[in-house]
C-alpha positions in Angstrom: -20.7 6.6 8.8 -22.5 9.6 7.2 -21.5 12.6 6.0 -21.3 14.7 8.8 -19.4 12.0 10.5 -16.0 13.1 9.4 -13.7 12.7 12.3 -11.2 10.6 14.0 -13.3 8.9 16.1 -15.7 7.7 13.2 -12.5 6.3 11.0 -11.5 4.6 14.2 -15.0 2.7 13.8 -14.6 1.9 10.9 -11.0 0.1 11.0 -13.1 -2.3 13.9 -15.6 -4.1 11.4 -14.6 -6.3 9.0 -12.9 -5.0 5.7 -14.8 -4.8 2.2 -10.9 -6.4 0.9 -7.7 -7.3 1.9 -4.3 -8.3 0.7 -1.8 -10.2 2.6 2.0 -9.1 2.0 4.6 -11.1 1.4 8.0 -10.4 1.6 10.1 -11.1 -2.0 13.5 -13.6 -1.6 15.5 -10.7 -0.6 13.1 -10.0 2.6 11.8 -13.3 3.3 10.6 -11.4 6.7 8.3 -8.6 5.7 4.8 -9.8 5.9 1.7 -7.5 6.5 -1.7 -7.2 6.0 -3.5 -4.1 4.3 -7.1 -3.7 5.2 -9.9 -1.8 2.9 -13.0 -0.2 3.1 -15.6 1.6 1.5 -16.5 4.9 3.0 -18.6 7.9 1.7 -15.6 10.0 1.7 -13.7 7.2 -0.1 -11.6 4.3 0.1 -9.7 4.1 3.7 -6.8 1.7 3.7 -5.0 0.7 7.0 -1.5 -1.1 6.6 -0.2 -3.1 8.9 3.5 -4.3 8.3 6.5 -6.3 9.9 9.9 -8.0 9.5 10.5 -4.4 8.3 14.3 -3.6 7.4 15.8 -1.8 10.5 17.2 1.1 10.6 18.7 2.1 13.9 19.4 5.9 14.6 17.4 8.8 14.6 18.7 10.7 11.3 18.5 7.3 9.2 15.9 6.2 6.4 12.8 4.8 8.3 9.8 5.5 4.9 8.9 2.9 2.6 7.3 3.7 -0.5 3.6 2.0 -0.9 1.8 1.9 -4.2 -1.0 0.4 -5.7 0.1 -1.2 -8.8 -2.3 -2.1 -11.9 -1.1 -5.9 -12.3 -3.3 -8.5 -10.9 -0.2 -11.3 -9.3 2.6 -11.4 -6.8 4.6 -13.5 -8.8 7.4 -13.9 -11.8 10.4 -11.7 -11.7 14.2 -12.1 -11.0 16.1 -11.0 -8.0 16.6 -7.4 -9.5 13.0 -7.0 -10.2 10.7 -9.0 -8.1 6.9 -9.1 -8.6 6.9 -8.3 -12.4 3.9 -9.5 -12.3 2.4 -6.6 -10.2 3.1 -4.5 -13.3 2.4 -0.2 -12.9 0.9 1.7 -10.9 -2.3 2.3 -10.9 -3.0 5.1 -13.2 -6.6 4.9 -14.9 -6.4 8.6 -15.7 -3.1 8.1 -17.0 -1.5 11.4 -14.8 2.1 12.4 -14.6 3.5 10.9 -10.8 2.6 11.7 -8.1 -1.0 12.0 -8.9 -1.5 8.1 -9.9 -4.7 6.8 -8.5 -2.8 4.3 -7.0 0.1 6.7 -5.3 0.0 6.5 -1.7 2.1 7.7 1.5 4.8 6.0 2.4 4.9 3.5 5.4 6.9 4.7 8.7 9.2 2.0 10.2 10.2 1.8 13.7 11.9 -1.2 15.3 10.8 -3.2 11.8 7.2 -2.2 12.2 4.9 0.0 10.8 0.8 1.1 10.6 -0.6 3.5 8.2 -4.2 4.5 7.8 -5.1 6.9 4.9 -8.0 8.0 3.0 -7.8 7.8 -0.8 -11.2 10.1 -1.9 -10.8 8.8 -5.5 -10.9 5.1 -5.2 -13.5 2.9 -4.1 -12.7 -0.8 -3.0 -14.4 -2.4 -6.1 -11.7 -0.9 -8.8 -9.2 -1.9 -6.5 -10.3 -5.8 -6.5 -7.7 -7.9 -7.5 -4.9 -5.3 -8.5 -1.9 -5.2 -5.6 -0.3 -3.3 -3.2 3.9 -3.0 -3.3 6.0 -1.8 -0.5 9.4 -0.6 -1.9 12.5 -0.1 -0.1 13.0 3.5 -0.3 10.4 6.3 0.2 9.1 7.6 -3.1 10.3 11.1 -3.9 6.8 12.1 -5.0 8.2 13.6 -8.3 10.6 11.5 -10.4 8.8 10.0 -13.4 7.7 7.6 -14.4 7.0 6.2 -10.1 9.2 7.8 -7.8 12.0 6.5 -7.9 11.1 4.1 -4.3 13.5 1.4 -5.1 13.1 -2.3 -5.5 9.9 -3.8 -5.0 10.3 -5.6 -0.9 6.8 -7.0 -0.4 3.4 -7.5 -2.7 0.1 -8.2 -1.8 -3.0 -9.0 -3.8 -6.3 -7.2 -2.8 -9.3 -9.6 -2.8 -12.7 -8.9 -1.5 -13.7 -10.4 2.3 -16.3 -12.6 2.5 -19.1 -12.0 5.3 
């Protein structure tokens, strides 16, 4: 993909070849079910990351909650924690500029459930996949309000995924 290759159909190529990283999710004790997998890759316009996710709580109804707030976070494991705060471990988001939320480097758009599923694809300009290696990805179970401090205020941390290069 060049730079004059900024459409659609040229992101769509991209999410066919193999990713530059990846981290598996994993649901925490209280959602055993959510598993995923989030998909990276380097591009010239910037770090695309396509989520896919399952075992999703369900919400059934038109007018209820179906978002779920994703974040990078700065910690470097999916583990330790207690039922109120699972995946301590995973630590902040990631903020290397140290900016007031929403504007964390690792802030991203929420995930859309239907029927306990959900895909996301989004470009994130300012990263690339190399500072990204090894930090993880948290789905929360409420959307992030995208301007409480200190994160948003997305609720409990549901699923956690470290991001680790792909090998070739």
């Amino acid at each position: 993909m060049n730079q004059n290759e900024f459409y659609t159909i040229g992101f769509g190529r991209i999410l066919t070849r193999v990713p530059d990283a990846a981290a598996r999710l994993q649901g925490s004790a209280e959602y055993p079910d959510v598993t995923g997998l989030a998909r990276f890759y380097d591009t010239p316009f910037g770090c695309l990351i396509a989520v896919e996710a399952e075992g999703l709580p369900y919400h059934e109804g038109r007018c209820e909650k179906h978002f779920f707030g994703m974040h990078i976070h700065q910690g470097f494991r999916c583990s330790s924690g207690t039922p109120g705060m699972p995946f301590e471990d995973a630590g902040a988001h990631y903020n290397p500029d140290q900016c007031l939320h929403p504007q964390h480097a690792g802030d991203l758009p929420p995930l859309l459930e239907g029927n306990g599923r959900a895909f996301s694809a989004v470009l994130a300009g300012e990263l690339r996949v190399q500072e990204l290696l090894g930090k993880t990805l948290i789905v929360h179970t409420d959307p992030d309000d995208f301007h409480s401090q200190p994160a948003g205020n997305a609720g409990a941390r549901m699923a956690c995924g470290i991001i680790l290069p792909v090998r070739r």
